[in-house]
C-alpha positions as CSV (number, residue, x, y, z in Angstrom):
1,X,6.9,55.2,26.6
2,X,3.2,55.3,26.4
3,X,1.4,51.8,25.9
4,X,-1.0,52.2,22.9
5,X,-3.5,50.3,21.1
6,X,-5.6,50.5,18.1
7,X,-9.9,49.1,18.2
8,X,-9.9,48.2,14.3
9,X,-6.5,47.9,12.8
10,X,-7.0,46.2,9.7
11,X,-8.1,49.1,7.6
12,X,-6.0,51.3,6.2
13,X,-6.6,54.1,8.4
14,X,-5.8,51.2,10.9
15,X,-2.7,50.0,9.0
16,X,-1.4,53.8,8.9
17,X,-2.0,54.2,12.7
18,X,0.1,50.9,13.1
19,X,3.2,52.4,10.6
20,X,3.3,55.8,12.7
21,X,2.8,54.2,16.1
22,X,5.4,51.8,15.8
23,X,8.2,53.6,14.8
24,X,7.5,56.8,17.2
25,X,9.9,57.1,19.7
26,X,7.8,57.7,22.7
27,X,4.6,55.2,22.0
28,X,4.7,51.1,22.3
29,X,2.2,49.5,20.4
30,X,0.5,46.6,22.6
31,X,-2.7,45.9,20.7
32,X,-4.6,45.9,17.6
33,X,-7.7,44.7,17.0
34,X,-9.7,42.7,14.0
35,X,-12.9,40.5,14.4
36,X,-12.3,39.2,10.6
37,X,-8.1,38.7,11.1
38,X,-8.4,37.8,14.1
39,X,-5.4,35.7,15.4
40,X,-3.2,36.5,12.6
41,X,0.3,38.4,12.1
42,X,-0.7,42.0,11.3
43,X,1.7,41.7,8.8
44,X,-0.8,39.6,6.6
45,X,-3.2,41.8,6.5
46,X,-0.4,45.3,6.5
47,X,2.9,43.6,4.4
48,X,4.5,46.6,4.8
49,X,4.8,46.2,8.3
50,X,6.6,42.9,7.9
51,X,9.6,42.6,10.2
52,X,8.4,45.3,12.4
53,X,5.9,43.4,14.4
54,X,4.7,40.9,15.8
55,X,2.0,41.6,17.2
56,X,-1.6,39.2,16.1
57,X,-4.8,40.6,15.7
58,X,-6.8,40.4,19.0
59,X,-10.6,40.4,19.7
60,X,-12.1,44.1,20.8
61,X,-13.4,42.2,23.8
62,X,-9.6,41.3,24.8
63,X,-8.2,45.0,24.3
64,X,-5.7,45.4,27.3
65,X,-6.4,49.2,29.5
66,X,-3.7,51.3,27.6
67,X,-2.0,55.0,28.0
68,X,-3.6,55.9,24.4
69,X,-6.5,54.2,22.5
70,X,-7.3,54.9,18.8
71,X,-10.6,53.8,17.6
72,X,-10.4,52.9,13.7
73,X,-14.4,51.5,13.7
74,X,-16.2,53.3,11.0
75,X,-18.9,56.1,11.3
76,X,-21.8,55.2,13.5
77,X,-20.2,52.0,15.7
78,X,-18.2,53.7,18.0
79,X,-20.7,56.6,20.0
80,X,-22.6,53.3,21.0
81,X,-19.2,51.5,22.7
82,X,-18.1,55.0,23.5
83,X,-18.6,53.9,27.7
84,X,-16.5,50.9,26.8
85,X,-13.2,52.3,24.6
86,X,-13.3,55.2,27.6
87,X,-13.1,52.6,30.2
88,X,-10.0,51.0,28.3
89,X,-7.4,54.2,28.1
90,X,-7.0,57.4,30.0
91,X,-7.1,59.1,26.6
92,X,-9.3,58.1,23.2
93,X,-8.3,59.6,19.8
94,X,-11.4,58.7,17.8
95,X,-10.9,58.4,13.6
96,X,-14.7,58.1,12.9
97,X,-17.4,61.0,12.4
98,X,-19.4,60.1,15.8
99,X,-17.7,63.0,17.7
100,X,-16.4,65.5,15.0
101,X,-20.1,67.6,15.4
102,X,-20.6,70.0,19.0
103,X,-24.3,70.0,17.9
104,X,-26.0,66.6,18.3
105,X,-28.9,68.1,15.9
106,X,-26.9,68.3,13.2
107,X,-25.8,64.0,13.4
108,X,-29.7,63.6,12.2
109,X,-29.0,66.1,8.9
110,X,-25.6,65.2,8.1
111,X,-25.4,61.5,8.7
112,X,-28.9,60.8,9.1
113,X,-29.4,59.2,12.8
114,X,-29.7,60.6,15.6
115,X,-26.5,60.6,18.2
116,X,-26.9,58.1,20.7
117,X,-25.1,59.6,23.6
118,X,-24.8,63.7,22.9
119,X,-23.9,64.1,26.7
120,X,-20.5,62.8,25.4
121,X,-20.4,65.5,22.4
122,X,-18.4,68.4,24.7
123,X,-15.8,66.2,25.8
124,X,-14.6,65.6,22.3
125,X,-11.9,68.1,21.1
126,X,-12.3,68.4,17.5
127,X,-8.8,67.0,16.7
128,X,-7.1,69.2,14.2
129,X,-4.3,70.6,16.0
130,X,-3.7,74.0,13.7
131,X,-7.0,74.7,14.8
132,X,-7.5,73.7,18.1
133,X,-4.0,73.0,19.6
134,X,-4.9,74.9,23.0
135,X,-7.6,72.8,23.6
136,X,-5.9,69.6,22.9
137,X,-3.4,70.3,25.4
138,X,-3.9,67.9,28.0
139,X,-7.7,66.6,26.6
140,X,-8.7,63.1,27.3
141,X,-11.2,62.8,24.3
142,X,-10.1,63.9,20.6
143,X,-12.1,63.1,17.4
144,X,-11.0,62.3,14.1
145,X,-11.2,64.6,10.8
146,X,-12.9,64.4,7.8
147,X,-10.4,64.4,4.8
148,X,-12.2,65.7,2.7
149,X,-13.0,68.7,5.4
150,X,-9.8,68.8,6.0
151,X,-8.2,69.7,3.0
152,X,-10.2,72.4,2.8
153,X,-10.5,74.1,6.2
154,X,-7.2,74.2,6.1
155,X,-7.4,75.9,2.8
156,X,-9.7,78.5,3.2
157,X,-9.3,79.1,7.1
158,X,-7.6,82.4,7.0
159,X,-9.9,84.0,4.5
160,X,-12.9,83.4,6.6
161,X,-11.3,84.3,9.6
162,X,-10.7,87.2,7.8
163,X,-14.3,87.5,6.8
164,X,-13.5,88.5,3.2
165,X,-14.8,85.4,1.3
166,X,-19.0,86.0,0.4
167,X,-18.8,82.2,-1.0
168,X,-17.1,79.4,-1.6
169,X,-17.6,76.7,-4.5
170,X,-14.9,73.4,-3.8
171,X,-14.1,70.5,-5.9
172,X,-12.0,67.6,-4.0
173,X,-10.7,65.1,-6.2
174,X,-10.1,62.0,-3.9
175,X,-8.3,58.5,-4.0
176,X,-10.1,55.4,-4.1
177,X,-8.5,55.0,0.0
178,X,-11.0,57.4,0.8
179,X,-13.9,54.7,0.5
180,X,-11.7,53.1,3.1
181,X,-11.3,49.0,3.7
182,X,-13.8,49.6,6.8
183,X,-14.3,46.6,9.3
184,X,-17.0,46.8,11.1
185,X,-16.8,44.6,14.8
186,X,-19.1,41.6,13.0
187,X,-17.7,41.7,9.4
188,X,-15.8,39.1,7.7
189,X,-15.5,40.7,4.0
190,X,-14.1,44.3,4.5
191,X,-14.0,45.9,1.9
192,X,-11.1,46.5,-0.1
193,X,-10.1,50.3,-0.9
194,X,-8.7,50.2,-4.6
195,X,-12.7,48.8,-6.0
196,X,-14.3,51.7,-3.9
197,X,-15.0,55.0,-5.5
198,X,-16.7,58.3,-4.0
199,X,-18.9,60.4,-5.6
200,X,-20.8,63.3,-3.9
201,X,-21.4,66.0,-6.9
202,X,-23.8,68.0,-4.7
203,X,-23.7,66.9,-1.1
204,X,-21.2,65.4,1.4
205,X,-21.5,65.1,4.9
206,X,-18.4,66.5,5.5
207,X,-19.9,70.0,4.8
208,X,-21.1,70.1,8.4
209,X,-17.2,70.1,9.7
210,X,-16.5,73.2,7.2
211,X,-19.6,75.0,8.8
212,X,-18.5,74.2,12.3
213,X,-14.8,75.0,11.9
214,X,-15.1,77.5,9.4
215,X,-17.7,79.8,11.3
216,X,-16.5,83.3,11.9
217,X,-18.0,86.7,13.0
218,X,-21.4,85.2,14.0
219,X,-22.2,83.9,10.2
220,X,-22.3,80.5,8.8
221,X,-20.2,79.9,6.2
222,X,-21.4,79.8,2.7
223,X,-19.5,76.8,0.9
224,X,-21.0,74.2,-2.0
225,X,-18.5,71.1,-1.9
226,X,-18.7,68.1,-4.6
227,X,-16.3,65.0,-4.4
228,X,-15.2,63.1,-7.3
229,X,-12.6,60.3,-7.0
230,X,-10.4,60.1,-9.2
231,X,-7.2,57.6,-10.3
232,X,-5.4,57.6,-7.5
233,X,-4.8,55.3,-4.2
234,X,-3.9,58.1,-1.8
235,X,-4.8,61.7,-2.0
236,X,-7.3,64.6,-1.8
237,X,-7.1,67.4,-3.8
238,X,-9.1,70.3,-3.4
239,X,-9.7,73.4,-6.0
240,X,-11.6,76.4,-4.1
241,X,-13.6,79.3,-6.0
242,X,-13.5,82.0,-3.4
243,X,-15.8,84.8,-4.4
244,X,-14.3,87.6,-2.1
245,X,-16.1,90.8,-0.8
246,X,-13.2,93.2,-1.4
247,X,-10.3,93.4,-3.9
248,X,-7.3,91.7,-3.0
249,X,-3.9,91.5,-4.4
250,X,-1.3,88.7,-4.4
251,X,0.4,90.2,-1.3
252,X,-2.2,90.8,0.8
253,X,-3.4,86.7,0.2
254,X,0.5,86.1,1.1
255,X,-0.1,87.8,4.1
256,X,-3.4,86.3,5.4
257,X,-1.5,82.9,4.6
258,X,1.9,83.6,6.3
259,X,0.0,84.7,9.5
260,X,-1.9,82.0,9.8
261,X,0.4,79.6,9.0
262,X,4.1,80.6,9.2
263,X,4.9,79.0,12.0
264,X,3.0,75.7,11.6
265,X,4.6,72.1,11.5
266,X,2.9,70.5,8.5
267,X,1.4,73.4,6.7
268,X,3.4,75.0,3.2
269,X,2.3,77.6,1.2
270,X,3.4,76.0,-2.8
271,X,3.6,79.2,-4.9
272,X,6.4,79.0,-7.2
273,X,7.6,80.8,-10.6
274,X,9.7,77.2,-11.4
275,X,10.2,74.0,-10.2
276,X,8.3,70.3,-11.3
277,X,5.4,71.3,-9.2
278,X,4.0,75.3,-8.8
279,X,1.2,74.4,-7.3
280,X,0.0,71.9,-4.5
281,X,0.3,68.5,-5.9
282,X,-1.3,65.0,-3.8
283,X,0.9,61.9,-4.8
284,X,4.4,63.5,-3.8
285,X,2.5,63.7,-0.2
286,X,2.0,60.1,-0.2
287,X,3.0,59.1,3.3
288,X,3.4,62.6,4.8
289,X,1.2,64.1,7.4
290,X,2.0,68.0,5.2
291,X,-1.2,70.0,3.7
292,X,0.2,72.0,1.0
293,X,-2.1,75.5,-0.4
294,X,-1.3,77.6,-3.2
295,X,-3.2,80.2,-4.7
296,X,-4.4,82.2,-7.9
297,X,-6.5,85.6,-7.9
298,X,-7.9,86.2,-10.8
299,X,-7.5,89.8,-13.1
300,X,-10.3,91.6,-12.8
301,X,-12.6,89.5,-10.7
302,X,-13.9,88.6,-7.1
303,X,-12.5,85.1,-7.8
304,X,-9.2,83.7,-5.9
305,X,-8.7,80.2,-6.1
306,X,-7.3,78.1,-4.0
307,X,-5.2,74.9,-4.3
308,X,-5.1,72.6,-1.5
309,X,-3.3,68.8,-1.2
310,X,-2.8,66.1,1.6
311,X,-2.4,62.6,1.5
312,X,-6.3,61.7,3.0
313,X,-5.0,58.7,5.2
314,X,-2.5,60.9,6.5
315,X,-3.5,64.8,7.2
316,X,-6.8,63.5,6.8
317,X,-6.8,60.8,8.8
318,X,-4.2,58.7,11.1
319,X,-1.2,61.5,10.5
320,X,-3.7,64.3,12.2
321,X,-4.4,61.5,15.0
322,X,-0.9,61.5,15.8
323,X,-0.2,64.6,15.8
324,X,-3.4,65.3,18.2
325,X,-1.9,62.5,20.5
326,X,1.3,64.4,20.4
327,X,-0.4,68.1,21.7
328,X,-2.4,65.7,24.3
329,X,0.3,63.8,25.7
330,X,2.8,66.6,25.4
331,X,5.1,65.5,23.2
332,X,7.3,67.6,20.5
333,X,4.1,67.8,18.1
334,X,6.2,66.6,15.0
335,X,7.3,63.4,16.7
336,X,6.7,60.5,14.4
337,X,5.4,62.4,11.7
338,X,8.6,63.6,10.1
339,X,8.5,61.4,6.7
340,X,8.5,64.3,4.1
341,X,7.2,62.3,0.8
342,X,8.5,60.6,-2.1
343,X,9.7,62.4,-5.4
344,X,9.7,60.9,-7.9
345,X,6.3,58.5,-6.9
């Protein structure tokens, strides 16, 4: 059993990491920190963990040195205690955007600072394990995922490995969790997920993970994202425009999809004739750590579109965390992460 603890664990990314962590058969859950809750039942603050803990919220200054430390602090507050969380555990799985980047240039022009330690930057594994499971084996340092990036590397992945796509246009709609209930160490007011909504029509910094992960044959990838939130709590759905170089039919997308992913834990292809859902579909992955992908080519055009769902506190968040711990620590990479959904939700 590996001793874990969580640095900001009242937010829902926070509350999620508590859920997985404490029902996984090979982790023990000895900490969680809140400077607002601090000295109250985690229950209070995560009622569905009620009767499975506890545990009380404990100061980030009286963190216990752990097998396994996830850092929930939002973008921006963890690179500057990076010394400190490193210090704590012999391995650091890090939610936030402060690592996700190799290029320290690119911090100043996608979140508009510059990074405070970039020595640290090549330690980080980016921590999506379809893409970078050989690298995770055995790493000390993984980062966190964007959701909204998420949903769509995963998506478009084997076409631009495949270096058919000349451009990509990508509408996520998102969940109101997206806008998080982020603590920051000094807050007392976090705020609360359902008021938040996110709106990035032209813009979003998670473009800069899609140009990093998606980068094949020497090019950058052309891609135009927007975000618009939309009525849910959980979920990111994403609808891709791929504008492809060459003529494709249905079963040569199959096959680009079935190579990439046919052997993959937590990826399905949802391509159906019949059945309640043909396509990819967000609320029936509430809870589940699966990115489902379907796909469309239009007749007659250059134009496939791709379909692309997660639940973004999951795949796109804590779910993707575990399952990086799992390839780190060597554990059966599925462990903890089983839950397949709700239906009906």
């Amino acid at each position: 059993m590996l001793k874990v603890a969580i640095a900001g664990g009242s937010g829902y990314a926070g509350g999620e990491l508590l859920r997985l962590l404490l029902q996984h058969p090979q982790t023990e859950v000895v900490a969680a920190t809140s400077q607002s809750y601090f000295g109250q039942p985690i229950y209070l603050v995560h009622p569905n963990l009620r009767g499975r803990t506890e545990l009380k919220f404990c100061l980030l200054e009286d963190l216990p040195k752990v097998d396994v430390l996830f850092v929930g602090f939002p973008h921006g507050e963890v690179a500057p205690r990076i010394e400190q969380f490193a210090a704590l555990a012999d391995r650091v799985v890090d939610l936030s955007g402060d690592f996700r980047l190799h290029d320290p240039a690119l911090y100043a022009k996608w979140y508009e600072h510059q990074h405070p330690c970039p020595e640290w930057l090549p330690r980080f594994v980016y921590g999506l394990p379809e893409f970078h499971r050989e690298e995770l084996r055995g790493a000390k340092y993984a980062s966190g995922v964007g959701c909204n990036a998420t949903v769509v590397n995963l998506a478009l992945y084997p076409l631009f490995k495949a270096g058919i796509v000349e451009r990509a246009v990508t509408e996520v709609k998102v969940g109101s969790s997206e806008g998080g209930n982020k603590e920051t160490p000094g807050s007392h007011h976090p705020e609360r997920a359902h008021v938040v909504r996110s709106y990035a029509p032209t813009t979003h910094r998670h473009v800069g993970e899609l140009e990093q992960e998606l980068a094949f044959h020497g090019q950058t990838p052309k891609i135009h994202m927007s975000i618009t939130s939309v009525e849910l709590v959980r979920g990111a759905m994403a609808t891709s425009h791929c504008f492809l170089k060459q003529d494709l039919e249905d079963r040569d997308v199959w096959k680009l999809y079935r190579e990439a992913y046919g052997s993959e834990p937590f990826i399905r292809i949802v391509k159906v004739r019949r059945g309640l859902y043909r396509y990819p579909e967000p609320k029936i992955l509430a809870g589940s750590n699966y990115c489902d992908i379907g796909f469309e080519k239009e007749t007659g055009t250059d134009r496939l579109v791709v379909m692309s769902a997660i639940d973004n506190l999951m795949k796109g968040a804590a779910g993707t965390a575990v399952q990086a711990m799992n390839v780190m620590c060597g554990f059966p990479e599925v462990a903890g992460l089983e839950f397949p959904g709700l239906h009906p939700i």
